[in-house]
N, CA and C atoms of all chains as a GROMACS GRO file, in nm:
protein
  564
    1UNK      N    1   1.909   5.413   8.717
    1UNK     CA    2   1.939   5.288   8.787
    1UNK      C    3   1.892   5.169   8.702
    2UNK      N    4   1.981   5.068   8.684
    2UNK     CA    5   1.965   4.948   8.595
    2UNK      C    6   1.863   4.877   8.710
    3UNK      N    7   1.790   4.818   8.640
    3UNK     CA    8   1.664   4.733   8.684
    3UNK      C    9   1.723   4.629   8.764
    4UNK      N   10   1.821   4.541   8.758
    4UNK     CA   11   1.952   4.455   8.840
    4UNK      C   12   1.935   4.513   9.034
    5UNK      N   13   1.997   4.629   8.986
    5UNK     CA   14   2.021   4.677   9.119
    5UNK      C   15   1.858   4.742   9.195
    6UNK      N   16   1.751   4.758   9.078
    6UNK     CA   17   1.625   4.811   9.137
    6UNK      C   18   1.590   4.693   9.244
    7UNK      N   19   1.583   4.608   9.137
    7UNK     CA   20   1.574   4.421   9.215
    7UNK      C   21   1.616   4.400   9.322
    8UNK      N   22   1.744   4.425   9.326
    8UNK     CA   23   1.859   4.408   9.435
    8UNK      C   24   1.799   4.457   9.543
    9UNK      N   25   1.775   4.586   9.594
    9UNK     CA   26   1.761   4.685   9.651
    9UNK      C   27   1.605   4.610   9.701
   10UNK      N   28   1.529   4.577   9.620
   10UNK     CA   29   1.364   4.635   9.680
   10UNK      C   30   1.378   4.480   9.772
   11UNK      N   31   1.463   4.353   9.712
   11UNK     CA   32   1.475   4.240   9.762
   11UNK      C   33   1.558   4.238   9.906
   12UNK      N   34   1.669   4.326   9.926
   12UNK     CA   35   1.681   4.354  10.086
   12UNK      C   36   1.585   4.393  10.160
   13UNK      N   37   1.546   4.485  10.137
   13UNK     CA   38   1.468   4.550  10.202
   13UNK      C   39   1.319   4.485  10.250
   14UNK      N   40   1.303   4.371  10.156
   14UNK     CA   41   1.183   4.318  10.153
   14UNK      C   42   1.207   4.207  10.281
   15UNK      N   43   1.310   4.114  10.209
   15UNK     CA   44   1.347   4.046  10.272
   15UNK      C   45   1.441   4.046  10.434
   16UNK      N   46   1.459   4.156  10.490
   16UNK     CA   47   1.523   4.222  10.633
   16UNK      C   48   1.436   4.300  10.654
   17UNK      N   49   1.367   4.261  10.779
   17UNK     CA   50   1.270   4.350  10.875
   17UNK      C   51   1.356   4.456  10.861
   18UNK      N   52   1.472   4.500  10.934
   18UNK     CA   53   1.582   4.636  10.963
   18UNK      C   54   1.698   4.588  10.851
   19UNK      N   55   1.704   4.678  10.751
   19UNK     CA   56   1.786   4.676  10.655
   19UNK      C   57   1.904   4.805  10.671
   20UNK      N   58   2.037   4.814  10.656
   20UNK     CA   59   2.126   4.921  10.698
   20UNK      C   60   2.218   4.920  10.577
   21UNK      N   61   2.150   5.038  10.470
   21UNK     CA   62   2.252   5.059  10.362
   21UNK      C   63   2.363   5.132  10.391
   22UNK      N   64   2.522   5.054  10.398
   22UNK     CA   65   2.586   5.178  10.450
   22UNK      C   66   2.763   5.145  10.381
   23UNK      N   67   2.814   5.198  10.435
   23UNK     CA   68   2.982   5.204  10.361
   23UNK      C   69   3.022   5.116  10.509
   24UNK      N   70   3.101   4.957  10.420
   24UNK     CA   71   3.176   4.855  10.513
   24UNK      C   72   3.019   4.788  10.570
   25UNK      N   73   3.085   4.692  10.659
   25UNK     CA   74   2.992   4.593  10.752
   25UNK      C   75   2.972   4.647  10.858
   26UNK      N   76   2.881   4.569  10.939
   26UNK     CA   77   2.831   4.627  11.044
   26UNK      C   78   2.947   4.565  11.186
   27UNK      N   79   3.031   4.504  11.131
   27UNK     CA   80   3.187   4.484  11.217
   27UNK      C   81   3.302   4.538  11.158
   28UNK      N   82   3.291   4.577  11.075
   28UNK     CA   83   3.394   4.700  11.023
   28UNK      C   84   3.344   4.813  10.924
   29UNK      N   85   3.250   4.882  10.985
   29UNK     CA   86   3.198   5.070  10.909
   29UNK      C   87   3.338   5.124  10.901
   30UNK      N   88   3.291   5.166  10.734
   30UNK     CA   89   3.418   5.272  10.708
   30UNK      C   90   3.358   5.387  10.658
   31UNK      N   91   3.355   5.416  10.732
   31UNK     CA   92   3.283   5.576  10.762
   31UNK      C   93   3.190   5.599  10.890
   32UNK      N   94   3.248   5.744  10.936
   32UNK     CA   95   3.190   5.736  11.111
   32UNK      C   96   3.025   5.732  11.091
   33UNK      N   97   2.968   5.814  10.989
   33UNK     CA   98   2.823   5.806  10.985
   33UNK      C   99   2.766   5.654  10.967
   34UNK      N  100   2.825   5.572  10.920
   34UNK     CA  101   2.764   5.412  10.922
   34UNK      C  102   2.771   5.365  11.015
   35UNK      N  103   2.922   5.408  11.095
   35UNK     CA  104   2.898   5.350  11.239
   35UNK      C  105   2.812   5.374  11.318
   36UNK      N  106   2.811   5.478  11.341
   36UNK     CA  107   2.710   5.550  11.422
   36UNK      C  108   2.601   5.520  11.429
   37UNK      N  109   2.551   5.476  11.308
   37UNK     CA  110   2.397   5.381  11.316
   37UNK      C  111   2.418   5.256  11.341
   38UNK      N  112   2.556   5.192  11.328
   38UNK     CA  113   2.551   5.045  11.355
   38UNK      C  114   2.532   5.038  11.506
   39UNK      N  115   2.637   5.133  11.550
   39UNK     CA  116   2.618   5.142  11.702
   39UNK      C  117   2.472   5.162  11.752
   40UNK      N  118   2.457   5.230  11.736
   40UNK     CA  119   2.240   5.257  11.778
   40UNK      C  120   2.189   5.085  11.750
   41UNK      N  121   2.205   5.066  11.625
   41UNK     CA  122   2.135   4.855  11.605
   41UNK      C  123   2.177   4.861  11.729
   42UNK      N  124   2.312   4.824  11.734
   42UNK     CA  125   2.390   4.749  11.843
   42UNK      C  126   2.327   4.757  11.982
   43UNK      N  127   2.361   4.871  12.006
   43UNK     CA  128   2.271   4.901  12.159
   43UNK      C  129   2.197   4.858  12.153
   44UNK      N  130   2.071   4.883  12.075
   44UNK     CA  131   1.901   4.839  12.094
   44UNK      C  132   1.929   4.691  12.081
   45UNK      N  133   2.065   4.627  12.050
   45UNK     CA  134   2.032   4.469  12.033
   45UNK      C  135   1.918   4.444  11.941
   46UNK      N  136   1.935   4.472  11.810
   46UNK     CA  137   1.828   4.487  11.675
   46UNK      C  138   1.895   4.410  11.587
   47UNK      N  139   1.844   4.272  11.543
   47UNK     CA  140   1.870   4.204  11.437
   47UNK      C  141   1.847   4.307  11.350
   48UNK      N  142   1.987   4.311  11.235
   48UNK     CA  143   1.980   4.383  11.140
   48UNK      C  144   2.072   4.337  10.992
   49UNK      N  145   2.045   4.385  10.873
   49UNK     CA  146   2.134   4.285  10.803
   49UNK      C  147   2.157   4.438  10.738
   50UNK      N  148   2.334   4.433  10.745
   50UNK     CA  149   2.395   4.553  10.698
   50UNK      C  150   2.436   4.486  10.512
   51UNK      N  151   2.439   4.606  10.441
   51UNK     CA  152   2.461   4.595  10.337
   51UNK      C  153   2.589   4.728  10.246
   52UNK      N  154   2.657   4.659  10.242
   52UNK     CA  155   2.782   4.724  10.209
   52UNK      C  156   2.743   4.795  10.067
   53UNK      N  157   2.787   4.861  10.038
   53UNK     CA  158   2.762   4.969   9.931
   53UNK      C  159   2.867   4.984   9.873
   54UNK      N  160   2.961   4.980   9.934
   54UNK     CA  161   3.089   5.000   9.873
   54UNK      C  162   3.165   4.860   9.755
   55UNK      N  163   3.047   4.810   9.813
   55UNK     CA  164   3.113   4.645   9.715
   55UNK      C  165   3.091   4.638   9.593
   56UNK      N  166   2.979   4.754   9.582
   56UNK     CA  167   2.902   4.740   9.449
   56UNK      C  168   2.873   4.897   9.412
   57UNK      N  169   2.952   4.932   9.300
   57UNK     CA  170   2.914   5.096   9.269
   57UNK      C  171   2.774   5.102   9.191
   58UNK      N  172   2.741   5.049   9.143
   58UNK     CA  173   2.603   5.066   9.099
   58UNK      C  174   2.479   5.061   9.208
   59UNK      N  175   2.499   4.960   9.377
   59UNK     CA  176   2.429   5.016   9.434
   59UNK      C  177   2.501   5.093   9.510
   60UNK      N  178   2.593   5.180   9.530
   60UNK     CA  179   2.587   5.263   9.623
   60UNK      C  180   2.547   5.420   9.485
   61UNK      N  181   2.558   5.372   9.406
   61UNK     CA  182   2.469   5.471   9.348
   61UNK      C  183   2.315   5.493   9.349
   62UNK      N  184   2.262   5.363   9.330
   62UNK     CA  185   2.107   5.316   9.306
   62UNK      C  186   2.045   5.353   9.436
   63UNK      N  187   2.129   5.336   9.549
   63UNK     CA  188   2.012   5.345   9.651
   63UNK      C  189   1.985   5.523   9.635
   64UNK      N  190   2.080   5.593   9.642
   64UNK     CA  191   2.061   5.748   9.609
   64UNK      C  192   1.975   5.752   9.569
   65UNK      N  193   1.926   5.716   9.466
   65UNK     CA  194   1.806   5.771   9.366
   65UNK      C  195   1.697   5.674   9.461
   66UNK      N  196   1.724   5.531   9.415
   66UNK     CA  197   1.603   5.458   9.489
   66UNK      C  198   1.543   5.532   9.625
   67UNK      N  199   1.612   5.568   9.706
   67UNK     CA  200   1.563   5.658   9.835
   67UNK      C  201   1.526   5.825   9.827
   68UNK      N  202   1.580   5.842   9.718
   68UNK     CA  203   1.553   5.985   9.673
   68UNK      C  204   1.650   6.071   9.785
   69UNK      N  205   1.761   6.090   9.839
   69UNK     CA  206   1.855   6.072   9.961
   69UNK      C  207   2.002   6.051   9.920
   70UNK      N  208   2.040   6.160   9.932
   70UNK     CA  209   2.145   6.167   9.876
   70UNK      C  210   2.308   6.146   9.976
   71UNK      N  211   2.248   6.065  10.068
   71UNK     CA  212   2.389   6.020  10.162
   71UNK      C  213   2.352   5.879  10.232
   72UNK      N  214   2.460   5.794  10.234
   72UNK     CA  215   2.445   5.687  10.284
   72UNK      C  216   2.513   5.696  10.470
   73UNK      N  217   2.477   5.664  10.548
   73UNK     CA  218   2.408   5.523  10.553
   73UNK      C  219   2.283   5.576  10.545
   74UNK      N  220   2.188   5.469  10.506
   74UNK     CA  221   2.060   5.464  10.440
   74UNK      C  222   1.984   5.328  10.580
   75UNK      N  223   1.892   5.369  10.656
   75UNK     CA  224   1.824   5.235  10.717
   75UNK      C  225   1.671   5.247  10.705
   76UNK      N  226   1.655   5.123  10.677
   76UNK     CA  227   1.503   5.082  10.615
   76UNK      C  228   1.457   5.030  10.770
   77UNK      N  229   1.362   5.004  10.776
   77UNK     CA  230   1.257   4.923  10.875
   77UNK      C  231   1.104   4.877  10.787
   78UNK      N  232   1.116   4.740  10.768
   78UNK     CA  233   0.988   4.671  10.736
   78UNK      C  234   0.948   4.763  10.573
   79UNK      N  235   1.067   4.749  10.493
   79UNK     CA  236   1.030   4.818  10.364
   79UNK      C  237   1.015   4.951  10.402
   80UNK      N  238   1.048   5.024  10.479
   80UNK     CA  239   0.998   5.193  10.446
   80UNK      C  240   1.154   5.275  10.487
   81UNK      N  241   1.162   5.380  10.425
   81UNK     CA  242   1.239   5.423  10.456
   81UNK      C  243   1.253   5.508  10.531
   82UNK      N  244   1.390   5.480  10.678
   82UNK     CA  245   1.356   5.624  10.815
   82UNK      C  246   1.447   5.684  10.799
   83UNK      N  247   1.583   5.709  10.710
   83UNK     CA  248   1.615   5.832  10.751
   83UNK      C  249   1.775   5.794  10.774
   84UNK      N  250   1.868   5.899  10.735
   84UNK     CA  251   2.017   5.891  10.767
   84UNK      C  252   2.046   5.853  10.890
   85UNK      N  253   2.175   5.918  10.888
   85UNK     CA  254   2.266   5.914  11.035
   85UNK      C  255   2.225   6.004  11.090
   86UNK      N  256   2.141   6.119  11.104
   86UNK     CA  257   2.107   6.241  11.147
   86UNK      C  258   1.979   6.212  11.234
   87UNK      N  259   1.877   6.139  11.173
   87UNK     CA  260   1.745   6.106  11.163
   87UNK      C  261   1.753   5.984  11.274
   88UNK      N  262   1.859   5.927  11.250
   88UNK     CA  263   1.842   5.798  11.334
   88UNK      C  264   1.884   5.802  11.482
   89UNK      N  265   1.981   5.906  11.463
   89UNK     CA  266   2.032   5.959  11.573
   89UNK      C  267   1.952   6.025  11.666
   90UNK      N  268   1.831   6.134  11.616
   90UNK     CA  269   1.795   6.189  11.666
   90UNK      C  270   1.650   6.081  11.724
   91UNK      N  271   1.596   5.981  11.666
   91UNK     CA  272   1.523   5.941  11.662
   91UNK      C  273   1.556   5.817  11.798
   92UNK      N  274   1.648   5.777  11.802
   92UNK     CA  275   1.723   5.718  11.898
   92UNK      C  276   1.767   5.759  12.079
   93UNK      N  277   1.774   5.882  12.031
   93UNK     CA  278   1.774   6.042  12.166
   93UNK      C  279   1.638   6.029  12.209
   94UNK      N  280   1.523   6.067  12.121
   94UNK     CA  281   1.383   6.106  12.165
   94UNK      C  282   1.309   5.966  12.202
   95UNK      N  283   1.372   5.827  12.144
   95UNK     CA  284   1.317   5.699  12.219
   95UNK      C  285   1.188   5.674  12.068
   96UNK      N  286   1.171   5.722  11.991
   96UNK     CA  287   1.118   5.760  11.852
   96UNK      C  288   1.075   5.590  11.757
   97UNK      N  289   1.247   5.581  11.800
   97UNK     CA  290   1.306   5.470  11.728
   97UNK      C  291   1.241   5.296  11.831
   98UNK      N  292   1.280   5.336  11.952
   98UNK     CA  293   1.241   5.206  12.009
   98UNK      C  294   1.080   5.215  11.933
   99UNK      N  295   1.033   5.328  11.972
   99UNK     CA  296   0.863   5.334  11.960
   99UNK      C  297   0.831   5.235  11.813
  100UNK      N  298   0.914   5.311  11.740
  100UNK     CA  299   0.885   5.258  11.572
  100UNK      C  300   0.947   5.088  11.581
  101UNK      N  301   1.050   5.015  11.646
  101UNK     CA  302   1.102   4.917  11.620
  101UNK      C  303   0.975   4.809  11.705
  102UNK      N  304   0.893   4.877  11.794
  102UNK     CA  305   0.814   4.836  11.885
  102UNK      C  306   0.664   4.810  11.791
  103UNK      N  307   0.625   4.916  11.787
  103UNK     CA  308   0.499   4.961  11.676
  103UNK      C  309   0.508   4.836  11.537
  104UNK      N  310   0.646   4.804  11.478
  104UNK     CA  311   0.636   4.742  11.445
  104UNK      C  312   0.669   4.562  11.412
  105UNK      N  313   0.678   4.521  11.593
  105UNK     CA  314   0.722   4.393  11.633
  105UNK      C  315   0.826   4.336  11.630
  106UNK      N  316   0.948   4.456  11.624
  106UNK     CA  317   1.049   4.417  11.592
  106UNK      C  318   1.105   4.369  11.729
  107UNK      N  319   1.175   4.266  11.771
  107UNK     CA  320   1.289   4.245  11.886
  107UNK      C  321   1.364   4.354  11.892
  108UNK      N  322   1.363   4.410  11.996
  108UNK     CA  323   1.510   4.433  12.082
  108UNK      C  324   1.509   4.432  12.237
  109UNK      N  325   1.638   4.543  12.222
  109UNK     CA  326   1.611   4.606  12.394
  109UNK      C  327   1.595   4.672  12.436
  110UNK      N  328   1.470   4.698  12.532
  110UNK     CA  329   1.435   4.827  12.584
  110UNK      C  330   1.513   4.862  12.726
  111UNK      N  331   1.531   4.982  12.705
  111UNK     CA  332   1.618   5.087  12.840
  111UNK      C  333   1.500   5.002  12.962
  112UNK      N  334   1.571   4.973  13.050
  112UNK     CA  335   1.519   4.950  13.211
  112UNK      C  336   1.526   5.068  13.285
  113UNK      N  337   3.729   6.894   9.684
  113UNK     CA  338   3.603   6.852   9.717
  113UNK      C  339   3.613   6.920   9.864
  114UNK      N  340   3.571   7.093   9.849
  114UNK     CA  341   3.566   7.169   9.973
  114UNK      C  342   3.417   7.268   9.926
  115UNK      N  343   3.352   7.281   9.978
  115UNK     CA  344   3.296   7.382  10.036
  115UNK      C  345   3.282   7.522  10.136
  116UNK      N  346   3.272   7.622  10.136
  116UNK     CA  347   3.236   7.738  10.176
  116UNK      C  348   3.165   7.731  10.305
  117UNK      N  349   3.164   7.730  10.450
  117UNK     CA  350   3.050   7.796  10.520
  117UNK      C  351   2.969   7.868  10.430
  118UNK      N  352   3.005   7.955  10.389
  118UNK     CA  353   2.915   8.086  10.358
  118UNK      C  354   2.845   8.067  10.271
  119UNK      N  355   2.893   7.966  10.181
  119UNK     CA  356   2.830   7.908  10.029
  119UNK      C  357   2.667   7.851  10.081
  120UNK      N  358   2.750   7.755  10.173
  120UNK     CA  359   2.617   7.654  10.228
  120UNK      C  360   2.485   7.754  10.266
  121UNK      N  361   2.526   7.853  10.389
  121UNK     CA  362   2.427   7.927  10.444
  121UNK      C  363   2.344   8.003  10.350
  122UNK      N  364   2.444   8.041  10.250
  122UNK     CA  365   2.358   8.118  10.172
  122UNK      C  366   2.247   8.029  10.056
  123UNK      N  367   2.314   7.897   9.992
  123UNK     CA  368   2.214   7.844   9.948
  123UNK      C  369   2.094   7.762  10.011
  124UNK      N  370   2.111   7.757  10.142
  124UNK     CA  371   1.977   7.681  10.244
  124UNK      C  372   1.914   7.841  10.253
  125UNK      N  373   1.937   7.969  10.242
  125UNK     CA  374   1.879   8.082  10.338
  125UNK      C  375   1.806   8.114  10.150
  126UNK      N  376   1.850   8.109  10.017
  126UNK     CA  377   1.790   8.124   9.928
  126UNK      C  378   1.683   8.044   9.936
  127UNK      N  379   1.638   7.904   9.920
  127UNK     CA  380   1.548   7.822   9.911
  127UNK      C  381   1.471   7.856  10.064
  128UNK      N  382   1.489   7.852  10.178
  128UNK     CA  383   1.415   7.874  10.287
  128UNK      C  384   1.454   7.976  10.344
  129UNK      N  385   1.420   8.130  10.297
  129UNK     CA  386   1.402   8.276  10.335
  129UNK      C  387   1.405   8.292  10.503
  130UNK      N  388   1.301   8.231  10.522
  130UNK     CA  389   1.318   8.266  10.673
  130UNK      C  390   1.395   8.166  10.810
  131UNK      N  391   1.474   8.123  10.759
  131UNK     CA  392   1.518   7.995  10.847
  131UNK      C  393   1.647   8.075  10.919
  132UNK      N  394   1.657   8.000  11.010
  132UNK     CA  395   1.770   8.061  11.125
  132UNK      C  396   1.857   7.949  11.073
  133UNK      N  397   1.981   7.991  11.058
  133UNK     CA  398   2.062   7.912  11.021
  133UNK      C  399   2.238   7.885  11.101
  134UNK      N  400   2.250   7.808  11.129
  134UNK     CA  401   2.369   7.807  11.272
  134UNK      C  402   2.451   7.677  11.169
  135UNK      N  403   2.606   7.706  11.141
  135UNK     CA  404   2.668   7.616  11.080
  135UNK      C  405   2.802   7.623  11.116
  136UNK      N  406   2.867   7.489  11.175
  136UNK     CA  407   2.982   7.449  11.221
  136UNK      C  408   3.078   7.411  11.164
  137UNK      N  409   3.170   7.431  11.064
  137UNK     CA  410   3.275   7.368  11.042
  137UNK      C  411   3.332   7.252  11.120
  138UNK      N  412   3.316   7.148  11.165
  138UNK     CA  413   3.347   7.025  11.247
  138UNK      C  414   3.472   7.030  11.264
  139UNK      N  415   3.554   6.981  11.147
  139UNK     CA  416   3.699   6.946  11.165
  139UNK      C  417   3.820   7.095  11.124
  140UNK      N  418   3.735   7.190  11.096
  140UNK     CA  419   3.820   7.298  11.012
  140UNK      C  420   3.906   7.241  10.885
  141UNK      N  421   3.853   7.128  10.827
  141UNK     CA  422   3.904   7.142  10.689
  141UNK      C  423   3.772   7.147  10.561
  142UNK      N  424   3.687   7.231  10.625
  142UNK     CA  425   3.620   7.293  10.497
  142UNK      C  426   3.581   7.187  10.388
  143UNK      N  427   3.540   7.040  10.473
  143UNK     CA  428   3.500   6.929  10.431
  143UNK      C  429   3.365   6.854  10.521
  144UNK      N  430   3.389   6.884  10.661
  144UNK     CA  431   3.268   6.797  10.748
  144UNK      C  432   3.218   6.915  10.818
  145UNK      N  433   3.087   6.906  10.814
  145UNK     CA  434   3.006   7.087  10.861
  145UNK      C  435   2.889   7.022  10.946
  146UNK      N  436   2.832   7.056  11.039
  146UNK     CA  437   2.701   7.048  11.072
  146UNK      C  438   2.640   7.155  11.083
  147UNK      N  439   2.453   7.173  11.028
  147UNK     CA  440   2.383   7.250  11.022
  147UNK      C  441   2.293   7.299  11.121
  148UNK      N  442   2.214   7.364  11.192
  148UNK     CA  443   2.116   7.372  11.239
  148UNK      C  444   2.028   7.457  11.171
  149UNK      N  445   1.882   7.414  11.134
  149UNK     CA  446   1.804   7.484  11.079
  149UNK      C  447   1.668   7.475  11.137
  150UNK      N  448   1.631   7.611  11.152
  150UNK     CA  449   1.525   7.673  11.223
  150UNK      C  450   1.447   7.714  11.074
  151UNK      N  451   1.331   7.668  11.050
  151UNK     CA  452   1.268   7.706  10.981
  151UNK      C  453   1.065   7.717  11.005
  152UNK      N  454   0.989   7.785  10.955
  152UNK     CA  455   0.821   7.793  10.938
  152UNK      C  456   0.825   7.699  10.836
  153UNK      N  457   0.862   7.670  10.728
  153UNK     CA  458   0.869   7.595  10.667
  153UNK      C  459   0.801   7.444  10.694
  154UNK      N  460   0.872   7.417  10.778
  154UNK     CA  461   0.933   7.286  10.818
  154UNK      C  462   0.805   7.233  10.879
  155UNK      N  463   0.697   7.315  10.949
  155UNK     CA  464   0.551   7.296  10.970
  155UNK      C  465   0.500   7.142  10.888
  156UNK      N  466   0.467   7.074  11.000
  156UNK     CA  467   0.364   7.020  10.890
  156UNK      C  468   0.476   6.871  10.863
  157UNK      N  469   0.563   6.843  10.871
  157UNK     CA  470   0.663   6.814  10.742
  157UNK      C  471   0.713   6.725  10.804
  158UNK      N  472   0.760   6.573  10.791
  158UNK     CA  473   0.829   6.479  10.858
  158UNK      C  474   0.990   6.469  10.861
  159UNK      N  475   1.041   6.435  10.937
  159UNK     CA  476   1.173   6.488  10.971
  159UNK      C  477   1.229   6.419  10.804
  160UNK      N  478   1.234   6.361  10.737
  160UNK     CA  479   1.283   6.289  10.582
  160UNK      C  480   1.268   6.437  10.489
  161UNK      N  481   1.104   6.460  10.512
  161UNK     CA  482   1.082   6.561  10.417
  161UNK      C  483   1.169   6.703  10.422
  162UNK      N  484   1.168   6.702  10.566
  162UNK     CA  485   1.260   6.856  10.615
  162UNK      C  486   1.379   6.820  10.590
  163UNK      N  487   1.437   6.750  10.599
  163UNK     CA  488   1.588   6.712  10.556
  163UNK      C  489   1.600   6.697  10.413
  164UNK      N  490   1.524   6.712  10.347
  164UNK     CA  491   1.521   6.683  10.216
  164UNK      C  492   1.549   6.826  10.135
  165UNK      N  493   1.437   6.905  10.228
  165UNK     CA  494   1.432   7.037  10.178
  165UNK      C  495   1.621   7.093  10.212
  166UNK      N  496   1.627   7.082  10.327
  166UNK     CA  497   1.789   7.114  10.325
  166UNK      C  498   1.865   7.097  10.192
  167UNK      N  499   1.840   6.893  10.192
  167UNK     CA  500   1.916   6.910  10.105
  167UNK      C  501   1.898   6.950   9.926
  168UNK      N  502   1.794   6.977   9.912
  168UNK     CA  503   1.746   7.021   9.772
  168UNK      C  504   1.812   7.107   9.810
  169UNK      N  505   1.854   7.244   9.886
  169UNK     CA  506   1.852   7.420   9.894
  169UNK      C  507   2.016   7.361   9.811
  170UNK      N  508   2.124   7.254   9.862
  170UNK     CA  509   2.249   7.251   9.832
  170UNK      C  510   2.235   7.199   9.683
  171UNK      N  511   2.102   7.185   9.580
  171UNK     CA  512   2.106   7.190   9.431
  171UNK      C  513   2.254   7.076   9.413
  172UNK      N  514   2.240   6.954   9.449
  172UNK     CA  515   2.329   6.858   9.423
  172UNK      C  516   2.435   6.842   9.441
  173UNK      N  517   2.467   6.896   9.595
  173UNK     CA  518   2.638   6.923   9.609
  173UNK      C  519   2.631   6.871   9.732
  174UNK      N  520   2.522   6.792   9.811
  174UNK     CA  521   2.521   6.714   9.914
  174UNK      C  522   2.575   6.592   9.827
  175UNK      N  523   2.659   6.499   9.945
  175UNK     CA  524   2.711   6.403   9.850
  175UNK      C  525   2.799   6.372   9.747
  176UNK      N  526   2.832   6.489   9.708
  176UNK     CA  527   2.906   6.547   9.603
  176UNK      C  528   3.058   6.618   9.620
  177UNK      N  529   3.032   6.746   9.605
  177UNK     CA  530   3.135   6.830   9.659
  177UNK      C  531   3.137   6.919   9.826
  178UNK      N  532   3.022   6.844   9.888
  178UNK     CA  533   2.965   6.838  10.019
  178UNK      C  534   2.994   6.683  10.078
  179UNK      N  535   3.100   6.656  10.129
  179UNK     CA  536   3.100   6.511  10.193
  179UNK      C  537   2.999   6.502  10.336
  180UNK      N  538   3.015   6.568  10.382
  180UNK     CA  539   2.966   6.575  10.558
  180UNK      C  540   2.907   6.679  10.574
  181UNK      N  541   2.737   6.655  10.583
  181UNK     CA  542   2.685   6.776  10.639
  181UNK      C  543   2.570   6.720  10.770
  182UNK      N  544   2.625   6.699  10.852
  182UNK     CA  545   2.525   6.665  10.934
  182UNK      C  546   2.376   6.784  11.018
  183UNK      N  547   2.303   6.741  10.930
  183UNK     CA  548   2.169   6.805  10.944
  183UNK      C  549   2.065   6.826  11.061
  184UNK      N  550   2.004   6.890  11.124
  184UNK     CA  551   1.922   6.952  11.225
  184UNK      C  552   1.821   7.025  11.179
  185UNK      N  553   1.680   6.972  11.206
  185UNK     CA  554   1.605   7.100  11.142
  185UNK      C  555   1.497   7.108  11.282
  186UNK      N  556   1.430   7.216  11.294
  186UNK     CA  557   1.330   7.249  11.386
  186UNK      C  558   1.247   7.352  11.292
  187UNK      N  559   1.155   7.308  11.361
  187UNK     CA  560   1.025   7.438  11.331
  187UNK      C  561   1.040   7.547  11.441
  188UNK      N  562   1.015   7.640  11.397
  188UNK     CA  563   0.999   7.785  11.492
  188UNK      C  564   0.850   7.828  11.489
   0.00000   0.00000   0.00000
């Protein structure tokens, strides 16, 4: 990974509490696994700043390695990395996710 | 850019010996699969790390010549 896109990468993430590396925007995912996490933001009502991958082949390569993770969508929280479409999903089911978006002061919405 | 059921099971069941392994073909075109994996392994291990191990067992063909593998792991 060229140092450009290392930059790139550590500067989203730094800069977006909830960062969402994924294929398309978070109003048009092109691919069901990106949606699928956009939808979860969505619900929880979670400021999030999606980042298209597809715009740029060097990062939708870079984050691979940068995350050590070899499938996108990719979502960060507060610089760390939680985990695919699998992870988020499941983490979202068990209430995991509010806990972690909570734990770490993030806005949203909690289930009534 | 297809994969094997059988390919998959057998390279997650080489790297993790004792894991129960349950795998779906999704769409039947031998392109989008989901896994379930039961492993001792997995002890100990945060859901990133256990998913990781999955995908190390596929030796670089997650992503690759593996488009869709949606992953499940549990400890037994």
């Amino acid at each position: 990974m060229d140092n450009q896109t290392n930059e790139l990468i550590n500067n989203e993430i730094k800069s977006n509490e909830v960062c969402l590396f994924m294929k398309g925007t978070p109003d048009a995912p092109q691919c069901g696994f990106s949606m699928a996490v956009t939808n979860i933001l969505k619900m929880l009502e979670v400021n999030f700043k999606g980042v298209n991958v597809l715009a740029d082949q060097n990062l939708r390569e870079g984050i691979k390695v940068f995350s050590d993770w070899p499938t996108i969508p990719q979502l960060y929280v507060k610089n760390e990395f939680i985990g695919g479409c699998d992870i988020v999903k499941e983490m979202y089911e068990s209430g995991e996710l509010a806990k972690l978006l909570e734990d770490n002061g993030i806005e949203f919405k909690k289930k009534s | 850019m297809a994969m094997d059921l059988k390919e998959i099971e057998s390279l997650i069941k080489e790297a993790l010996p004792d894991a129960k392994i349950e795998i779906q073909d999704l769409a039947g075109d031998g392109n989008h699969y989901s896994a379930t994996v039961i492993s001792s392994q997995f002890a100990g291990k945060s859901k990133i790390q256990q998913h990781k191990m999955v995908y190390n067992s596929l030796k670089g063909k997650m992503g690759n010549e593996l488009h869709a593998l949606a992953v499940k792991t549990k400890e037994n």
